[in-house]
C-alpha positions in Angstrom: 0.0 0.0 0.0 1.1 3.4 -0.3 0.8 7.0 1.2 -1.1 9.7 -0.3 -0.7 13.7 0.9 -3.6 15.4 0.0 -4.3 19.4 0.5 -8.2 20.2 1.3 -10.0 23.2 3.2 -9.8 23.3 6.9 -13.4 22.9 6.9 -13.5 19.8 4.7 -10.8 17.8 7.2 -12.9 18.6 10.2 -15.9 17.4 8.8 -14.1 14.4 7.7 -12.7 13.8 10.8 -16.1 13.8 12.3 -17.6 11.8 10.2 -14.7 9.1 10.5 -15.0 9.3 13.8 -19.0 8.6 13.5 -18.4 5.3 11.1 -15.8 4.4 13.4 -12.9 4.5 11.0 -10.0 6.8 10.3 -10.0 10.0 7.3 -7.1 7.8 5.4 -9.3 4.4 5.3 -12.8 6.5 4.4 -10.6 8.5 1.5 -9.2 4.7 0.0 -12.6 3.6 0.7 -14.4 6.1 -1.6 -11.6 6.4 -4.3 -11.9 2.3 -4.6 -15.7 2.9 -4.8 -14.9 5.3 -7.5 -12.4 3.0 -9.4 -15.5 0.2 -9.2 -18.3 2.3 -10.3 -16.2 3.5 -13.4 -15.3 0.3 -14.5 -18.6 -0.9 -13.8 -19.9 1.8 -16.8 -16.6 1.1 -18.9 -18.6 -2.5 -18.9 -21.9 -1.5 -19.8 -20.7 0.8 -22.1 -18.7 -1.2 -24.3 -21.6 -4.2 -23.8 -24.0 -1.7 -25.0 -21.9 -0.6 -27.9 -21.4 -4.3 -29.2 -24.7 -5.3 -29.1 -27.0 -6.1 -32.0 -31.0 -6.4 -31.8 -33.2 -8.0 -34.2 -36.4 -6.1 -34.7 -39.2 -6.5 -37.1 -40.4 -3.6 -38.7 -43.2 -3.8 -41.9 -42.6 -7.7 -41.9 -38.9 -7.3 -42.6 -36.2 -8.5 -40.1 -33.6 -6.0 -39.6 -30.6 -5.7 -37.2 -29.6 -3.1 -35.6 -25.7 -2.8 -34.9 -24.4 0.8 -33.0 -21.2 2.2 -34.3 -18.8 4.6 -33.3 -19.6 7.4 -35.9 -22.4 9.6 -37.6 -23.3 6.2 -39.7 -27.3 5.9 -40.1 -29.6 2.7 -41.3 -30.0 3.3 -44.8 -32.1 5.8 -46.0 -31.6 7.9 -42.8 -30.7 11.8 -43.0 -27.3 12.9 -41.0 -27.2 16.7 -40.4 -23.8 18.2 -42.2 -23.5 20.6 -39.5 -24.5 22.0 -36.3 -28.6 21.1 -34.7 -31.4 20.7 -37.5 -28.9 21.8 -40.4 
């Protein structure tokens, strides 16, 4: 493990202090607590976002089977309009 110097207000590090105190822990341990929280819930979107992002649906629409695959870029289902430029243009 290693040690981490961190500057805050002097009103932030007393209510930290307190509230460490309350959940019977110490500032350090709540700070590595809530940065690993952090670390989990981003990782946990990187996840869904990339799932989401591969994902292909079959739909029916007017009797005809199409699949939907998302991409990365301005690319539309044929037929589509894509704006050149700016909202509406």
């Amino acid at each position: 493990m290693k040690n981490l110097t961190i500057t805050v207000e002097d009103g932030v590090l007393e209510w930290a202090r307190i509230e460490a105190a309350r959940r019977g822990t110490s500032v350090s341990r709540m700070v590595g607590d809530f940065m690993a929280e952090m670390q989990q819930r981003e990782d946990a979107y990187e996840r869904a976002y990339l799932a989401w992002r591969t994902d292909e649906r079959s739909w029916q629409a007017q009797g005809i089977e199409k699949t939907i695959a998302r991409t990365t870029g301005p690319e539309r289902a044929e037929g589509q309009n894509i704006p050149k430029s700016g909202v509406g243009a």
